[in-house]
N, CA, C and O of each residue as an XYZ file, in Angstrom:
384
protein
N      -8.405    -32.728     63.950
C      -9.277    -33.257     64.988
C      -8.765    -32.766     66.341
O      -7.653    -33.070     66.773
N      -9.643    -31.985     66.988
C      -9.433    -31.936     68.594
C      -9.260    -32.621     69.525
O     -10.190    -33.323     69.922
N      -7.902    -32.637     70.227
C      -8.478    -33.789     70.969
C      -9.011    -33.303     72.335
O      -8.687    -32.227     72.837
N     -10.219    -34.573     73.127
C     -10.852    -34.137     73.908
C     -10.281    -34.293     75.488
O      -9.453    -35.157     75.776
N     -10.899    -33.228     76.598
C     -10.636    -33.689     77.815
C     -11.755    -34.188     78.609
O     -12.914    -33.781     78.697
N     -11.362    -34.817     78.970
C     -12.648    -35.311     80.526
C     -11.789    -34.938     81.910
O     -10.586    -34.986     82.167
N     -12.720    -34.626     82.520
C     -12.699    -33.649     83.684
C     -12.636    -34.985     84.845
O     -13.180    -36.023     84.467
N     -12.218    -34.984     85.749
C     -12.092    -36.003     87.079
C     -13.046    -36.383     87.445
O     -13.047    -37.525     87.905
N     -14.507    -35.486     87.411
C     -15.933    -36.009     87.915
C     -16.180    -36.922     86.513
O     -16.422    -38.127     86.580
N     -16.110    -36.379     85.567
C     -16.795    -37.392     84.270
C     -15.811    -38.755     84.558
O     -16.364    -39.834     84.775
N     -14.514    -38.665     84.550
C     -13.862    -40.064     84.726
C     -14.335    -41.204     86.042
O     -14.616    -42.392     85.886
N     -14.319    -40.518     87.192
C     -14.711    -41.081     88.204
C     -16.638    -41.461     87.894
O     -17.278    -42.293     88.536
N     -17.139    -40.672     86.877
C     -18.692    -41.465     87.217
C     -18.398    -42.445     86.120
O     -18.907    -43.559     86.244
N     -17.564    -42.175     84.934
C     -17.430    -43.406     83.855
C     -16.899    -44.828     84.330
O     -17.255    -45.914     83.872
N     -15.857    -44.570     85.471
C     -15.323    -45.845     86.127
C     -16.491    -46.519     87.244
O     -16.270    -47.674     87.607
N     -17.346    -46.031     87.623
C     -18.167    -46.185     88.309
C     -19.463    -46.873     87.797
O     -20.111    -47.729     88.400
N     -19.668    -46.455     86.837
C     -20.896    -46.934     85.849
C     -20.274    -48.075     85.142
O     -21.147    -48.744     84.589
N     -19.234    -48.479     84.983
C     -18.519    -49.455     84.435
C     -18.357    -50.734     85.150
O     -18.543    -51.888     84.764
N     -17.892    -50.170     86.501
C     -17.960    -51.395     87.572
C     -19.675    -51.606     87.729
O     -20.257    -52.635     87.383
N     -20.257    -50.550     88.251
C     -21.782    -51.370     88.370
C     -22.295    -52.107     87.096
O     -22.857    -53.173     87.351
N     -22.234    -51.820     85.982
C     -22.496    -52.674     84.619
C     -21.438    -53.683     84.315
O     -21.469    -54.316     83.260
N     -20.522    -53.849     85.191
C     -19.365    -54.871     85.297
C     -19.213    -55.023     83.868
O     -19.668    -56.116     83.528
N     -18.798    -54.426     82.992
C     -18.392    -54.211     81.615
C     -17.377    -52.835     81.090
O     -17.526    -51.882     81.856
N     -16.687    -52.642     80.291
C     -15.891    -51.773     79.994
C     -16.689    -51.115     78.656
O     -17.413    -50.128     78.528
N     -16.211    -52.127     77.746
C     -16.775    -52.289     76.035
C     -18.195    -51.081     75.812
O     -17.946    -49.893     75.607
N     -19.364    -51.501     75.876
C     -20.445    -51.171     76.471
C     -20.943    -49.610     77.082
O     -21.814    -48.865     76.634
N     -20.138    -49.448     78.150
C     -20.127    -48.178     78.839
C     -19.398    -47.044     78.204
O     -19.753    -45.871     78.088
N     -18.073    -47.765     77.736
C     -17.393    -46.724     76.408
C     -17.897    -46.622     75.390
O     -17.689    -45.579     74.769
N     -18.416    -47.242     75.038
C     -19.355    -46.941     73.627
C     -20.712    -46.065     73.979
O     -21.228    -45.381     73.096
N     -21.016    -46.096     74.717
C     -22.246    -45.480     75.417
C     -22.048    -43.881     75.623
O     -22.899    -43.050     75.308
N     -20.715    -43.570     76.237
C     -19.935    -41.958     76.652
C     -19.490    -41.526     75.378
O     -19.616    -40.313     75.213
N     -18.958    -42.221     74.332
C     -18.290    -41.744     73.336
C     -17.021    -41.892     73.448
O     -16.343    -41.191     72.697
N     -16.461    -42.619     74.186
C     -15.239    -42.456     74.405
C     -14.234    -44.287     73.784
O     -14.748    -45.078     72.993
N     -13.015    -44.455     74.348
C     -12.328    -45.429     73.772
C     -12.212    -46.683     74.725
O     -11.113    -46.697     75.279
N     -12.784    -47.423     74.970
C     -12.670    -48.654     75.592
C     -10.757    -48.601     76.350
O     -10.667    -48.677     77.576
N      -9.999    -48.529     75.867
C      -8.650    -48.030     76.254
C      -8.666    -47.843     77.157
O      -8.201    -48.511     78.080
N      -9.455    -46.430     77.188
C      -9.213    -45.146     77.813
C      -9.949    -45.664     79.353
O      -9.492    -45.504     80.484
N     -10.718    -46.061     79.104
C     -11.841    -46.286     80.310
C     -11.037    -47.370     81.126
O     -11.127    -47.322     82.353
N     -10.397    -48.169     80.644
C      -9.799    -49.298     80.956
C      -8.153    -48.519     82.050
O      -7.731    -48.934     83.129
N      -7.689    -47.498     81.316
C      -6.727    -47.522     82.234
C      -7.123    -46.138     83.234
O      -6.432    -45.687     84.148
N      -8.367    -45.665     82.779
C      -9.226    -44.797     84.139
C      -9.420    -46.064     85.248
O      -9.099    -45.718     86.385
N      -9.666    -46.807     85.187
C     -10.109    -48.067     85.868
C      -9.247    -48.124     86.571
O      -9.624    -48.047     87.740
N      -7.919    -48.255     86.422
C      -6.569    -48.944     86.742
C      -6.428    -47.950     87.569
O      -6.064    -48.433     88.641
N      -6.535    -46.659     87.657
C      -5.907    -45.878     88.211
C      -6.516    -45.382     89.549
O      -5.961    -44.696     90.407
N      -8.205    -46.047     89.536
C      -8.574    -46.180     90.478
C      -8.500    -47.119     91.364
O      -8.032    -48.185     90.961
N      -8.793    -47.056     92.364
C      -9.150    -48.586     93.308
C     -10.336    -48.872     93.155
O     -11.338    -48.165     93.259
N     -10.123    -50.778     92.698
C     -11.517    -51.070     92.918
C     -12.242    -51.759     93.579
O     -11.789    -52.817     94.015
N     -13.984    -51.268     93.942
C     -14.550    -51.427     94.785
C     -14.876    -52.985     95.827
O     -15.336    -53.989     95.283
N     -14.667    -52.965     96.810
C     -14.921    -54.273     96.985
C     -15.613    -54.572     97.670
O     -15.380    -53.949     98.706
N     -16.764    -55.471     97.841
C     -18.094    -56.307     98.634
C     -17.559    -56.789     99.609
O     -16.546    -57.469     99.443
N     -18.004    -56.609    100.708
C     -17.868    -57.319    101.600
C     -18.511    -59.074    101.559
O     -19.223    -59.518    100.659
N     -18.146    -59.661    102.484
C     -18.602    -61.162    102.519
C     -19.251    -61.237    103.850
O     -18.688    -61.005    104.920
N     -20.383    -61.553    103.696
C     -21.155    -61.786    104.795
C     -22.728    -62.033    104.222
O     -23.078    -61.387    103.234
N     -23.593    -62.901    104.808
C     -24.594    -63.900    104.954
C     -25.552    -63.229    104.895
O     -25.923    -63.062    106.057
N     -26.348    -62.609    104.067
C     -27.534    -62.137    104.041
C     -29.114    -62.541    103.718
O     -29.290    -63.673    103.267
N     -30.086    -61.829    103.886
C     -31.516    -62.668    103.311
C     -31.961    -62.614    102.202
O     -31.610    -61.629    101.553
N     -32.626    -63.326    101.719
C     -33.229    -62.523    100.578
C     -33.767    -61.459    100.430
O     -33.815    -61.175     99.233
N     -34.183    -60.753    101.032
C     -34.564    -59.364    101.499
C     -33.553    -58.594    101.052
O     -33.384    -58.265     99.877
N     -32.959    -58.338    101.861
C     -31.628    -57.886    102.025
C     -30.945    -57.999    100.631
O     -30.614    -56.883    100.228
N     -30.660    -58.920     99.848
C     -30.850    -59.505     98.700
C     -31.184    -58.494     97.501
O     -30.508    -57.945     96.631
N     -32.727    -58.501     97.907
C     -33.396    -57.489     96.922
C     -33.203    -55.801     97.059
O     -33.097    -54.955     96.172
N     -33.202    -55.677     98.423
C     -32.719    -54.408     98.004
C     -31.177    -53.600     97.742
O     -30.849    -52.494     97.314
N     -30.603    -54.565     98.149
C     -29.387    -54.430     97.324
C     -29.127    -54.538     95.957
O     -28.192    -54.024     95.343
N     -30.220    -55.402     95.430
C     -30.141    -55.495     93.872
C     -30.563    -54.267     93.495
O     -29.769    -53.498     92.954
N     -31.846    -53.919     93.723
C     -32.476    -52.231     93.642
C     -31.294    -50.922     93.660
O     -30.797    -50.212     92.787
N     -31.159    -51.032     95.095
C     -30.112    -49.658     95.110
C     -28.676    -49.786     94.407
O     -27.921    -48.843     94.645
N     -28.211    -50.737     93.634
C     -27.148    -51.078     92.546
C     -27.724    -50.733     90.956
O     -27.097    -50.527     89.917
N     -29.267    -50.768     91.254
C     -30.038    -50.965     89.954
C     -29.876    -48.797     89.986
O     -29.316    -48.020     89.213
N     -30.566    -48.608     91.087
C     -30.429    -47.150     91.274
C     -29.688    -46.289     90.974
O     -29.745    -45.373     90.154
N     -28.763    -46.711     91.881
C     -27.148    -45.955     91.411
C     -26.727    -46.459     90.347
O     -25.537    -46.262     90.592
N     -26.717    -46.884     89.494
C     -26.691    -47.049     87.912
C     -27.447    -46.109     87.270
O     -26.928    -45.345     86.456
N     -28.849    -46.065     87.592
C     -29.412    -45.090     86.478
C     -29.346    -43.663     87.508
O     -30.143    -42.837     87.064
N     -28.650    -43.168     88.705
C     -28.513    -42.075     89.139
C     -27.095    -42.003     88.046
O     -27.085    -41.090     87.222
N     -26.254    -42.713     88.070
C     -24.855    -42.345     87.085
C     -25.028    -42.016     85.987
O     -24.397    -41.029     85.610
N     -26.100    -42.818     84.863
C     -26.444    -42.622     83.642
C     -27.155    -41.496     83.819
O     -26.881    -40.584     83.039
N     -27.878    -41.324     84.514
C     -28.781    -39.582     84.756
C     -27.482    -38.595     84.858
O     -27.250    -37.840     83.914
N     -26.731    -38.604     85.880
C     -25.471    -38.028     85.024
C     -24.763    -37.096     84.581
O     -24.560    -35.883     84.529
N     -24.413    -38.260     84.232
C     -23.378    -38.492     83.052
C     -24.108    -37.811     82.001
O     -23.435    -36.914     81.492
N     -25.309    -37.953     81.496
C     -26.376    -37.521     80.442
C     -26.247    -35.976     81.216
O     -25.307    -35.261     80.870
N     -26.860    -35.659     81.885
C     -26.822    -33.608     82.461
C     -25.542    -33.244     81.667
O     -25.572    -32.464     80.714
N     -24.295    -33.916     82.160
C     -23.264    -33.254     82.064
C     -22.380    -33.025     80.148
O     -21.433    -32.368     79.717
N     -23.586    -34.184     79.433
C     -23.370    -34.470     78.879
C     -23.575    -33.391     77.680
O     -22.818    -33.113     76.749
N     -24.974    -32.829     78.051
C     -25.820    -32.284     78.044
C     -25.831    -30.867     77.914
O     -26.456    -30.151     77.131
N     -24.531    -30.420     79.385
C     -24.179    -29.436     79.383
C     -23.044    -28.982     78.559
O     -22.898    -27.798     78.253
N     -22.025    -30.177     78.101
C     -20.880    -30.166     77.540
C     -21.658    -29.388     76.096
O     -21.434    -28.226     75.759
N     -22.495    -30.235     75.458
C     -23.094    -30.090     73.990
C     -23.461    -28.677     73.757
O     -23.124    -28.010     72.779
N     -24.238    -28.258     74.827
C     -24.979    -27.105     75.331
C     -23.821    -25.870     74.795
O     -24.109    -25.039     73.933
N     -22.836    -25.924     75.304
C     -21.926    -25.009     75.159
C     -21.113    -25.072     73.468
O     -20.630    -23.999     73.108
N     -21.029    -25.790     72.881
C     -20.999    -25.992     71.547
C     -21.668    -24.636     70.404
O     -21.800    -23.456     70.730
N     -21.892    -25.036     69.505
C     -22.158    -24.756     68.380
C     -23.756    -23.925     68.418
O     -23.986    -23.098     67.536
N     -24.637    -24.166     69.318
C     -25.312    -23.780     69.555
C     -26.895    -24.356     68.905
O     -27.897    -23.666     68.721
N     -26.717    -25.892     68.634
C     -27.309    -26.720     67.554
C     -28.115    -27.479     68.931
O     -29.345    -27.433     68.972
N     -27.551    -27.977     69.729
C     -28.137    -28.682     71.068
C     -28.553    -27.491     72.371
O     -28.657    -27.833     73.549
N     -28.741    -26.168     71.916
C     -29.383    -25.704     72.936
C     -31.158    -25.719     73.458
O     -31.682    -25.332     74.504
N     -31.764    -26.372     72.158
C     -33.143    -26.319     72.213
C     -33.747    -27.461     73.124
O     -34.975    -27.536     73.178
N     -32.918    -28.427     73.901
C     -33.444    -29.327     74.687
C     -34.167    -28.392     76.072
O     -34.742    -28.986     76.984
């Protein structure tokens, strides 16, 4: 068995997609990868933190949106690159 590498952009969007889905489990199972692994990518980053301050509901909603966004801009991706990784393979995933 080979073992695999991930490149600094794939780690940094996996830790990223992890904090916005505030889950580990989930997101590693999703990449293919080891819950572990993602866990001490995590660690090695800093993580993100919200500010505190009083907002509207407005304000509210579109913050829920552009969190909702940048989630599926990460899963969009993560999937290209994913995509491209396969691509270069065996030559079985070039027909997408």
């Amino acid at each position: 068995m080979s073992k695999r590498i991930f490149d600094e952009n794939f780690k940094k969007m996996a830790v990223e997609l992890s904090y916005a889905k505030n889950s580990v489990k989930p997101v590693a199972e999703e990449l293919g990868t080891d819950p572990g692994r993602l866990s001490k990518w995590r660690q090695r980053q800093p993580t993100p933190k919200a500010p505190v301050i009083a907002i509207s509901d407005d304000q509210k909603e579109i913050i829920r949106l552009q969190k909702e966004l940048k989630e599926a801009q990460l899963e969009r991706d993560i999937l290209k690159k994913a995509v491209g990784i396969f691509s270069k393979g065996d030559g079985r995933y070039s027909g997408l």
